[in-house]
N, C-alpha and C positions, 0 to 999 in steps of 0.2 A: 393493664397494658404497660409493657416494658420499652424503653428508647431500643432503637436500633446498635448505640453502643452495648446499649446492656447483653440484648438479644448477638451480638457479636462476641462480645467477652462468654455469654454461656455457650455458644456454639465451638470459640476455639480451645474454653476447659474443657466441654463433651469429648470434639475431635482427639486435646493431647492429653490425657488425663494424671495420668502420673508424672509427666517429664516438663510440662510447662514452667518456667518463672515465669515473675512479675515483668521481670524489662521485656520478655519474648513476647506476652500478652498484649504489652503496649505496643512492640513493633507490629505486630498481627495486626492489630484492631486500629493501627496509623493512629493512637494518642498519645499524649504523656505518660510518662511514668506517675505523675501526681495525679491526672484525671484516672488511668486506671487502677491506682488504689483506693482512689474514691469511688469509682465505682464498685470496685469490688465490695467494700465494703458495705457499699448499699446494696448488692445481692446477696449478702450475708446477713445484712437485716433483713430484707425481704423472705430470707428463709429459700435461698435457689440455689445456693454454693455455699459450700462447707470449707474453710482451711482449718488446716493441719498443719502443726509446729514440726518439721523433723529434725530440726536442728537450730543453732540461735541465728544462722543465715537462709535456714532453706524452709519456705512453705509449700506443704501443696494442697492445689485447689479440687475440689470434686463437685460435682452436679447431687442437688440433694433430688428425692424424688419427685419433689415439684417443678425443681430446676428443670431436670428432665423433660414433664411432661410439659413444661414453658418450651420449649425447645420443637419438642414435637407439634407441638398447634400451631406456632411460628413457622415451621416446617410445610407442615400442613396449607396454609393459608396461601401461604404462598407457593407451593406446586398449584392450587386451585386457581388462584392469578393467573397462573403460566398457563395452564392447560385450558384457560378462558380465552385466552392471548391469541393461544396456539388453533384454537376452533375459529374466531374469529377470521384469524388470519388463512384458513383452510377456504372457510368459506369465501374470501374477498378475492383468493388467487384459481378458485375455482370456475366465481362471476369473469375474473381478468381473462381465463384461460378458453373459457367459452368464448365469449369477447373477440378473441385472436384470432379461434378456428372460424367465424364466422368472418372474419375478414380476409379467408382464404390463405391464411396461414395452414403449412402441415407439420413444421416444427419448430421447437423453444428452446435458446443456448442461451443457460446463463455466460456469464464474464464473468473471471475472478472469483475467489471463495464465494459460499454463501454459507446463512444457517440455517435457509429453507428449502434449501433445492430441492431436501426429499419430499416437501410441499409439492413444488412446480413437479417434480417427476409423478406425482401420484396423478394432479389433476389434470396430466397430458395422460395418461395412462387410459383416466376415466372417458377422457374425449376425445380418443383413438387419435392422438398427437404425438410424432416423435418428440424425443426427449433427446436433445445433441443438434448434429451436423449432420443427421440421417437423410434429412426432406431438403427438398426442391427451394418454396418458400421460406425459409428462415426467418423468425423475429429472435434478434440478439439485443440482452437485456443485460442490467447488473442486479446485484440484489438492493444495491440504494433506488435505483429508476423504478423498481417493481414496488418498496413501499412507498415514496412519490406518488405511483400511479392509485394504489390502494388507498391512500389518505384522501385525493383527487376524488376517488369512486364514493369515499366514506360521506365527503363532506357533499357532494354531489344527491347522497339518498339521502342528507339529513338537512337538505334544503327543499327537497321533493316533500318532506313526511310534513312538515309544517307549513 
């Protein structure tokens, strides 16, 4: 298991591979210049990054093939999070959105950006609920008030389960 520095310094050699320095790496990864050569240096022990002398001012860094697949399972792991997050969250705005239409609601406006809406738009879809300023009834929401209400619902079933 790799720190999160580390797993950051490999992801932003991965991303710039041939143009990176050292001072850019530490601006990237928000450290020092003395902690990210320390680090570096301990993914080069560990065998996950390679440097390369190209001149007596210039190194560059490369992803060895473990490096890589360190990158990929890291990678991995964490879309698997997201996509836990994001079912989760599917289901909770689903329970919300039934919830609504039974309270004689016929449509749902978010407020202001969201980064679920196409959540909210799917599970009015599923519950023959307008999605906007279409319907009569309106419930007008934000996306802060909707996880409020979901966290409410969460801790609500995990007080029911025990």
């Amino acid at each position: 298991m790799h720190t999160t520095k580390e797993y950051d310094i490999l992801t932003i050699v991965h991303d710039h591979p041939a143009s990176i320095r050292q001072r850019d790496l530490a601006s990237a990864a928000n450290l020092s210049l003395g902690m990210t050569n320390a680090i570096l240096k301990k993914l080069v022990i560990k065998g996950l990054l390679v440097m390369q002398r190209i001149s007596s001012r210039n190194i560059r860094y490369a992803l060895t093939a473990e490096g890589m697949l360190e990158v990929a399972r890291r990678s991995r792991r964490l879309l698997k999070r997201t996509l836990k997050s994001v079912v989760e969250y599917r289901e909770a705005i689903e329970q919300l959105v039934s919830r609504i239409k039974s309270e004689g609601y016929d449509s749902i406006c978010l407020q202001g950006p969201s980064d679920i809406d196409f959540i909210v738009e799917w599970a009015c879809l599923k519950q023959k609920l307008n999605y906007g300023h279409d319907g009569r009834a309106i419930w007008e929401t934000t996306e802060e008030e909707i996880i409020q209400t979901l966290g409410a619902m969460k801790q609500g079933a995990d007080t029911t389960k025990s």
